[in-house]
DOSE-53081 format. One line per 10 residues: number of its first residue (from 1); for each residue z, y, x of C-alpha. Coordinates in steps of 0.001 Angstrom, whole numbers, plus 500000, padded with zeros to 6 digits. Layout:
NUM> Z/Y/X; ...
***
This chain:
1> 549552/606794/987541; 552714/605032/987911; 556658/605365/986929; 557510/609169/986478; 560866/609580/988729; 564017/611538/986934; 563926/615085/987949; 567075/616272/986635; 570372/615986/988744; 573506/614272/987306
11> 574983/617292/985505; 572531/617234/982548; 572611/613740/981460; 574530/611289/983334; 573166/608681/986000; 573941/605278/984989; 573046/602892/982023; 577046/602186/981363; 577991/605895/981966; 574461/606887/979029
21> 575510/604335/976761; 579553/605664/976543; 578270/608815/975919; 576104/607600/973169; 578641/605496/971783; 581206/608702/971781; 578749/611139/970363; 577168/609076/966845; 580984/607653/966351; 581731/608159/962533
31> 578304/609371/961849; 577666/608759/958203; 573776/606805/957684; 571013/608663/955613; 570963/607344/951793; 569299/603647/951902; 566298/603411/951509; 565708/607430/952823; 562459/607628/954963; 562271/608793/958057
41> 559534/610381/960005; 561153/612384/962831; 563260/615178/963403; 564446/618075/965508; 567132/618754/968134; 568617/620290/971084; 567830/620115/974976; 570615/621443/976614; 572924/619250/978806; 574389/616537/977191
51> 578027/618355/977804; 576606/620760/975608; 574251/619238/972915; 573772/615711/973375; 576190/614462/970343; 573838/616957/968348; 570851/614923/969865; 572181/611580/969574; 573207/611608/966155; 569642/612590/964819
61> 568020/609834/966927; 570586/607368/965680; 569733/608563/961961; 566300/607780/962312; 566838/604511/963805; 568406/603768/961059; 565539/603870/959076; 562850/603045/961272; 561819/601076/964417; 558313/603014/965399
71> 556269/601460/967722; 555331/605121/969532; 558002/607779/969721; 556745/610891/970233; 558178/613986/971782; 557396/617085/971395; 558886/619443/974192; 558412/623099/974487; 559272/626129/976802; 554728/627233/976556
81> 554215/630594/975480; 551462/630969/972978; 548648/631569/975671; 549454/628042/977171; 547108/624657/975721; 549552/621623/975409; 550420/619605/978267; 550739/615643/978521; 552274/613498/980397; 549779/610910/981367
91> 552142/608218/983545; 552292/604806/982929; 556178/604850/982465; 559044/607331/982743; 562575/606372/984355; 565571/606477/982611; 568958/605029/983669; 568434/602724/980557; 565388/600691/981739; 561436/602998/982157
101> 560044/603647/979122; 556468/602715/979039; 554169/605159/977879; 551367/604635/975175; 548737/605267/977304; 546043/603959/974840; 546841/607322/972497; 546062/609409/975596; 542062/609332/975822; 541558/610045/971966
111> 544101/612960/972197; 542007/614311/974752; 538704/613966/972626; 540319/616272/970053; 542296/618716/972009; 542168/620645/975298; 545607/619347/977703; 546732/619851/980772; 548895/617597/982754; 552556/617913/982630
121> 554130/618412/985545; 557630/617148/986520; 560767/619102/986200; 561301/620750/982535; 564586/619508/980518; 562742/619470/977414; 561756/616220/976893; 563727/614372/980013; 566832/615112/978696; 566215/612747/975727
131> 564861/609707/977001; 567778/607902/977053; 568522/608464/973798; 564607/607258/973301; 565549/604320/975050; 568423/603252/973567; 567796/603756/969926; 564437/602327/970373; 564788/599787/972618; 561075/598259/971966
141> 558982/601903/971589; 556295/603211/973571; 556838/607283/974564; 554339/609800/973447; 555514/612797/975771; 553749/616519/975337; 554455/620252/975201; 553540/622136/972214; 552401/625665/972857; 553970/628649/971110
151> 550934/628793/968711; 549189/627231/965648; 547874/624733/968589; 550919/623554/967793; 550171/622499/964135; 546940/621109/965430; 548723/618799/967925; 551130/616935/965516; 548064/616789/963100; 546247/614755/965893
161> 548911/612644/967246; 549455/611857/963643; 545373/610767/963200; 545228/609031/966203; 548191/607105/965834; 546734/605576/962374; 543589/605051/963925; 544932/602714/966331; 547432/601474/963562; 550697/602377/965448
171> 553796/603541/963773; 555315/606518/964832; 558458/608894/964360; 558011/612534/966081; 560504/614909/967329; 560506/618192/968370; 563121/619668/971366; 564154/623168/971221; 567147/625303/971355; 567893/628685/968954
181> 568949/631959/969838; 569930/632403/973861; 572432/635492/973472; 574285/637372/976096; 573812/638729/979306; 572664/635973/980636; 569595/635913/978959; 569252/639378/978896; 569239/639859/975177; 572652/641378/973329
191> 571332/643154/970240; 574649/643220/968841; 577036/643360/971675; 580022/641076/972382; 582171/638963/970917; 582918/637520/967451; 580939/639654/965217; 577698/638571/968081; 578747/635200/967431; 578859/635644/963431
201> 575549/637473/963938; 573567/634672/965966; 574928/631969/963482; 574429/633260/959905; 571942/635337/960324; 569290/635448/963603; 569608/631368/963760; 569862/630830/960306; 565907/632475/959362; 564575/629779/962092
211> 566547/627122/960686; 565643/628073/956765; 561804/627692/957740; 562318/624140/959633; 564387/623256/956538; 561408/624084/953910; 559051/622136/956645; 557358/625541/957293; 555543/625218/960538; 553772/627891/960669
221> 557312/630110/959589; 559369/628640/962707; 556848/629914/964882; 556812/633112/963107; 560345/633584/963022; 560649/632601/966487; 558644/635167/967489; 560243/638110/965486; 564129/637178/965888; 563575/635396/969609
231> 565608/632756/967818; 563950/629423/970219; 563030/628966/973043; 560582/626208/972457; 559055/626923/968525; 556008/625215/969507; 557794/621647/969807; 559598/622237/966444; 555824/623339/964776; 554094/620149/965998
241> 557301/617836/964755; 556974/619620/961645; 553312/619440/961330; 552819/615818/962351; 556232/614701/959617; 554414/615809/956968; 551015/614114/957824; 553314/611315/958023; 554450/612162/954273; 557709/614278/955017
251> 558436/616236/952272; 562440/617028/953244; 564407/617818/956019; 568339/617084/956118; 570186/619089/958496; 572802/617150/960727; 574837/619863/962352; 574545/623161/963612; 576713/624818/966092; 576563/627172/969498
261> 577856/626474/973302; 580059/629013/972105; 581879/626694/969912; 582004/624442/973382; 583002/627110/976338; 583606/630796/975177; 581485/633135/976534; 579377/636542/976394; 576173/634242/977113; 575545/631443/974691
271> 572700/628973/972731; 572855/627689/969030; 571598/623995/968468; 570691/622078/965533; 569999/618732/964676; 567566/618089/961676; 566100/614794/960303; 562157/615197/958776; 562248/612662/955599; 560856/611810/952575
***
């Protein structure tokens, strides 16, 4: 099917491979490494801009590099609601300003044979906005790309990526892409009005139930929790990461940072992110 093109303009991730790789270099600067000898199997983390949450992003792809060259990175992106089957992106390659990324094409039939897809179409930030980091960390990987549904689908996808990667006897790390709570007026959702007790709200208490359930490796809690508090906007991704770590053997997950586009540019409108690492 060919190279997919980027679809994103400048603004969200920048445009060239030396412009990408300051960034990178800027945002996992002083980032203390996992324990050695910690294993890896994934993790979690933000999609907006890389203004906004691309140190967040960086830093847990850098931690599991650390630990781990997979051949097959796989990531999970989001923004389905719960009536939606998963998509896939079924190119050959995707573009990044890093080099393409070629994708494992050879997972993409048995996938299929176990679960209902459609294709994914160009355009969503979910999983776009981290393929540089994809490339750079792991220079050598193949790309596993698909949306997870807002549903247990979800739990049944990173259960069968898992299965068919052993199958074919390819190493893999999987990561799910999702932002928290979207507060303000801009997102039409203010439960608790303006200001610094919002803020205060949002961070210790509406973001904090999703992030307690990704913590204890709860799939099926995140998407629960999600759907009570409105606390993601792409649960689905973060089930399927969750669900496919521990058929890897996860049985922890480290968080790397939490914090809000408040805590970046001031606002009435704003989006928490955090960055979690899925080991052993």
């Amino acid at each position: 099917m060919g190279v997919r093109q980027r679809t994103l303009p400048v603004g969200w991730y920048p445009g060239s491979a030396y412009a990408c790789q300051e960034e990178i270099a800027d945002f996992i600067r002083g980032v203390k490494r996992l324990p050695a000898g910690t294993k890896v199997y994934g993790g979690i983390m933000p999609h907006a801009g890389w203004y906004f949450s691309g140190k967040l992003a960086a830093q847990v792809f850098y931690l599991a590099a650390q630990a781990l060259q997979p051949q097959v990175v796989c990531v999970f992106g989001g923004h389905l609601g719960s009536a939606s089957p998963p998509l896939m992106v079924s190119d050959d390659g995707w573009e990044t300003p890093l080099g393409t990324i070629p994708v494992v094409t050879e997972m993409l039939g048995p996938l299929r044979e176990r679960l209902r897809f459609e294709e994914e179409y160009p355009g969503d930030n979910t999983i776009e906005i981290q393929l540089p980091f994809v490339k750079h960390f792991f220079p050598q990987a193949k790309l596993l790309a698909l949306r997870a549904p807002q549903s247990p689908q979800a739990l049944e996808l990173g259960r069968a990526v898992v299965e068919v990667a052993q199958n074919l006897n390819l190493s893999l790390l999987a990561f799910g892409s999702a932002d928290l709570t979207h507060y303000g007026p801009n997102y039409g959702w203010a439960p608790k009005g303006y200001g610094a007790a919002a803020v205060k709200w949002v961070k210790e208490i509406n973001d904090k139930h999703f992030i307690d359930q990704a913590l204890a490796l709860n799939a099926k809690g995140v998407l629960e929790a999600a759907a009570r508090d409105q606390s993601s906007c792409s649960p689905g991704a973060v089930a399927a990461a969750i669900s496919a770590a521990k058929a890897l053997g996860a049985s922890q997950a480290r968080l790397v940072d939490y914090y809000t586009s408040y805590d970046i540019r001031p606002g009435d409108s704003f989006v928490g992110y955090a960055g979690i690492v899925l080991t052993g």
